[in-house]
Wavefront OBJ file of the C-alpha trace (Angstrom):
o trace
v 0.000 0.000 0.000
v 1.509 3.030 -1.108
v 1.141 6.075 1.091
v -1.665 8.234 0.361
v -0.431 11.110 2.319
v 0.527 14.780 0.850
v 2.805 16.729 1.811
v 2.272 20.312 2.446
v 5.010 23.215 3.964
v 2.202 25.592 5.466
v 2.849 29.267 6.472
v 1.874 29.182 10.551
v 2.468 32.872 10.984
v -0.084 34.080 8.421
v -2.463 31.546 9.858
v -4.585 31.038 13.239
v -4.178 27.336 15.134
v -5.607 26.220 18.613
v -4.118 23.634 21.034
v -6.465 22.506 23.191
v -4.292 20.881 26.276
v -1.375 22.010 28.111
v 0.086 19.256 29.806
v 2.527 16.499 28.980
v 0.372 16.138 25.047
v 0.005 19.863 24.667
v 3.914 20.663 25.372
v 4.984 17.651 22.870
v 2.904 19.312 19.952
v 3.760 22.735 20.758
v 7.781 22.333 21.281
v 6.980 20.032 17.858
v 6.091 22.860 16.159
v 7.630 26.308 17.392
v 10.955 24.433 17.108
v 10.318 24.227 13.417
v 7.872 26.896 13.030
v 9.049 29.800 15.719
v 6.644 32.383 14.111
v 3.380 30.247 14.673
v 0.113 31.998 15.758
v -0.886 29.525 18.525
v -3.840 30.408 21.374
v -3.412 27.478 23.383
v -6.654 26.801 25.796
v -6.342 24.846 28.895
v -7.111 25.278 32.575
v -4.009 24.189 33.711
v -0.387 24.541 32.053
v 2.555 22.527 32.968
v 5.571 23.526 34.198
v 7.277 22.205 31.231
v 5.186 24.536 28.965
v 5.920 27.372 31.115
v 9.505 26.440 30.725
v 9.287 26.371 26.987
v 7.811 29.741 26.444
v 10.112 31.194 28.636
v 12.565 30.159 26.490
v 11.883 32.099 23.600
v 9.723 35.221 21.588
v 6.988 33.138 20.439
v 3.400 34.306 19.402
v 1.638 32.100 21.810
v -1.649 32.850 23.626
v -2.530 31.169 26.574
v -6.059 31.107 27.869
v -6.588 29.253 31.468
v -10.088 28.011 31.078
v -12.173 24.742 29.947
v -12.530 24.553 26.066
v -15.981 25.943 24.744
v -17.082 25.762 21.313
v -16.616 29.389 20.673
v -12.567 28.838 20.870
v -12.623 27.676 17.731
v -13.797 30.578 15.910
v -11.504 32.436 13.643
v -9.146 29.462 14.148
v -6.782 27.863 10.560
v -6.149 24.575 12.446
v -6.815 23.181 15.687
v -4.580 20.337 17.784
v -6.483 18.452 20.666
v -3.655 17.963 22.567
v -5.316 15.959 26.015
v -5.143 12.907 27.287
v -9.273 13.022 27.515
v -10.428 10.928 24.774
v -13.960 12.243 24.835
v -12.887 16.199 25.002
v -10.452 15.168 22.179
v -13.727 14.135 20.288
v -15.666 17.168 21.107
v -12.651 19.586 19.529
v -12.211 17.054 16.126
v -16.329 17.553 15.889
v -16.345 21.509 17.158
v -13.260 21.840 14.785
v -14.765 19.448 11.516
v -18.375 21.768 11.656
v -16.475 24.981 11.653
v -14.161 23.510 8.592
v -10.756 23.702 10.513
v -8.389 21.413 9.748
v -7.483 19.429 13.203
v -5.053 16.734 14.819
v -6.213 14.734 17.403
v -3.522 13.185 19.463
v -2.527 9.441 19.123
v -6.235 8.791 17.263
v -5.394 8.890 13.274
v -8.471 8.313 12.340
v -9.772 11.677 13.629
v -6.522 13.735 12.231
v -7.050 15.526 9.092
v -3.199 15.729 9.105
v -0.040 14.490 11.132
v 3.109 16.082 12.331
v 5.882 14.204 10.884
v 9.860 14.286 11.554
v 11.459 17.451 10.443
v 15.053 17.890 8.895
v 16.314 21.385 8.883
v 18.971 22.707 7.353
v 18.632 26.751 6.849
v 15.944 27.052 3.589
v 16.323 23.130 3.397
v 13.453 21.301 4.978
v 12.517 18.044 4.926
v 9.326 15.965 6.466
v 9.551 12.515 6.634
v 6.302 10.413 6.828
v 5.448 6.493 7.904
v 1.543 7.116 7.569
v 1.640 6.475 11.124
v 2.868 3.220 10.015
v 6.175 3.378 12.174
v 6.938 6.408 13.910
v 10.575 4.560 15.148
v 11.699 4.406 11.613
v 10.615 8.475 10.787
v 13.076 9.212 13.899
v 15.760 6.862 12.740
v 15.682 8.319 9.084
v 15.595 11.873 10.031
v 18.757 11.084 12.493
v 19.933 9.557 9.157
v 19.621 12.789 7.390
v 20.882 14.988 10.434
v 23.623 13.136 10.307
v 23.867 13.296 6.515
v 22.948 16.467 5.664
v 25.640 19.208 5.468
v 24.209 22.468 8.587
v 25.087 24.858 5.925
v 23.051 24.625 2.690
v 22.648 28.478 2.347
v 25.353 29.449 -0.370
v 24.319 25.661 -2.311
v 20.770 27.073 -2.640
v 21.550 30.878 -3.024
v 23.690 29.720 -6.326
v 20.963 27.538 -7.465
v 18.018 30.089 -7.130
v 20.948 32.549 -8.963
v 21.274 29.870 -11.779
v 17.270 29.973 -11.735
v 16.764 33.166 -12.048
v 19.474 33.707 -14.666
v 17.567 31.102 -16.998
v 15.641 32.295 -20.195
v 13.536 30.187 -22.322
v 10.185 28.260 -21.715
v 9.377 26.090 -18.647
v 10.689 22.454 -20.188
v 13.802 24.342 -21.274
v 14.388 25.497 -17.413
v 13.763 21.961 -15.660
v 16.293 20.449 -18.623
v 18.770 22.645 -17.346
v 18.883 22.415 -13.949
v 18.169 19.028 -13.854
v 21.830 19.222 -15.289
v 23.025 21.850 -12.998
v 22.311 19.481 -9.780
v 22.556 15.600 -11.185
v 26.100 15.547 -9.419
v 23.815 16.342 -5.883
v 22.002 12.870 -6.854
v 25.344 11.188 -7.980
v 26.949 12.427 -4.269
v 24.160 11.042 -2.348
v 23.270 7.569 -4.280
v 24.506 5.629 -0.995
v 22.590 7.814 1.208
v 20.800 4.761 2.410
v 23.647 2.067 2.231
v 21.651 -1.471 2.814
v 18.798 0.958 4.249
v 15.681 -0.611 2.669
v 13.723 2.075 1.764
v 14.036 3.934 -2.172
v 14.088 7.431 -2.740
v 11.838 8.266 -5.919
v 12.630 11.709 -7.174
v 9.724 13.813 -9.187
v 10.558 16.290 -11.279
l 1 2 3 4 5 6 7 8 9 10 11 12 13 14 15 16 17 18 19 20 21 22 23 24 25 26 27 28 29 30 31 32 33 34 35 36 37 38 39 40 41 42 43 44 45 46 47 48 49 50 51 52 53 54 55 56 57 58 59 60 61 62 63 64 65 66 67 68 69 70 71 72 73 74 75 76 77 78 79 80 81 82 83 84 85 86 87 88 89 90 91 92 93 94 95 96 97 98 99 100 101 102 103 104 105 106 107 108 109 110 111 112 113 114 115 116 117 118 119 120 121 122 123 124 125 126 127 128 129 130 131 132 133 134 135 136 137 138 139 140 141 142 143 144 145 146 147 148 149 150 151 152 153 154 155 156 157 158 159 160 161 162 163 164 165 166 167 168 169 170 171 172 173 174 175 176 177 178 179 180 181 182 183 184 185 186 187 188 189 190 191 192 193 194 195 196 197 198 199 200 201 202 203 204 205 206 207 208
């Protein structure tokens, strides 16, 4: 089974999201995501926060909003995406069915059937970023590759992708003409890295 999964880089400071949850759940998600996304718009609604949470925000300038109260329906208004971060199955439930009737895309903790999307492992490397994805097959192996790719990966990939964005932008001629090119410009990139994996048994499909 092939998965059907697709992959999206979204913009979390021009949008709205809503953890529900600030204990040991809620402070997974959010250091998930301000560690690769430190601009994110995040009201987080709980009535208690964890010290660990605390500790986190303290840590940094981060556009978080936290609300000590119970969740209520009306939290979700003007809201992008919404996380139910508890470890209470049934208030989990309410937010997925508060968050599916006002059409806001939401992540239910450790229930994939409720998620309309996950959080997968996260490479960074300056402008480079890569999410990994097991369809919640095998969240082991999604840590094991990324520490693969850490390990990998060069940290500094800024002058590699200011030259290549250069060579872009230099480019004339019609779209075809373009890909040709710097499909040209970067096949020694795919020659470097053909024993990325080693015996690894997973293949790397490439689409232009």
């Amino acid at each position: 089974m092939q998965n059907p999964l697709y992959p999206v880089f979204i913009k979390l400071h021009q949008l709205e999201m809503l953890i529900v949850g600030a204990g040991e759940v809620g402070y997974e998600k959010m250091s998930f995501i301000l560690k690769s996304s430190p601009e994110a718009n995040i009201t987080v609604v709980a009535p208690w926060v964890s010290p660990e949470v605390d500790e986190l925000l303290k840590g940094g300038d981060y556009n978080v909003k936290i609300i000590k109260k119970e969740f209520e329906a009306s939290d979700m208004e003007g809201k992008d995406i919404a996380i139910a971060a508890t470890n209470i199955k049934e208030l989990n439930k309410e937010v997925q069915q508060i968050a599916k009737a006002n059409k806001v895309l939401v992540n239910v903790a450790d229930t994939p059937a409720l998620c309309d999307f996950y959080l997968g492992s996260i490479v960074t490397r300056g402008n480079l970023k890569v999410a990994i994805s097991t369809n919640g097959k095998s969240p082991t192996f999604a840590k094991r590759f990324r520490q693969m790719l850490e390990a990998t990966l060069p940290m500094d990939t800024g002058d590699l992708l200011k030259n290549l964005k250069d060579i872009r932008d230099r480019l004339t001629g019609d779209f075809k003409y373009k890909v040709k090119k710097l499909n040209a410009v970067t096949s020694s990139l795919v020659d470097d890295t053909a024993d990325l994996c080693g015996d690894c048994p997973c293949k790397i499909e490439e689409n232009a």
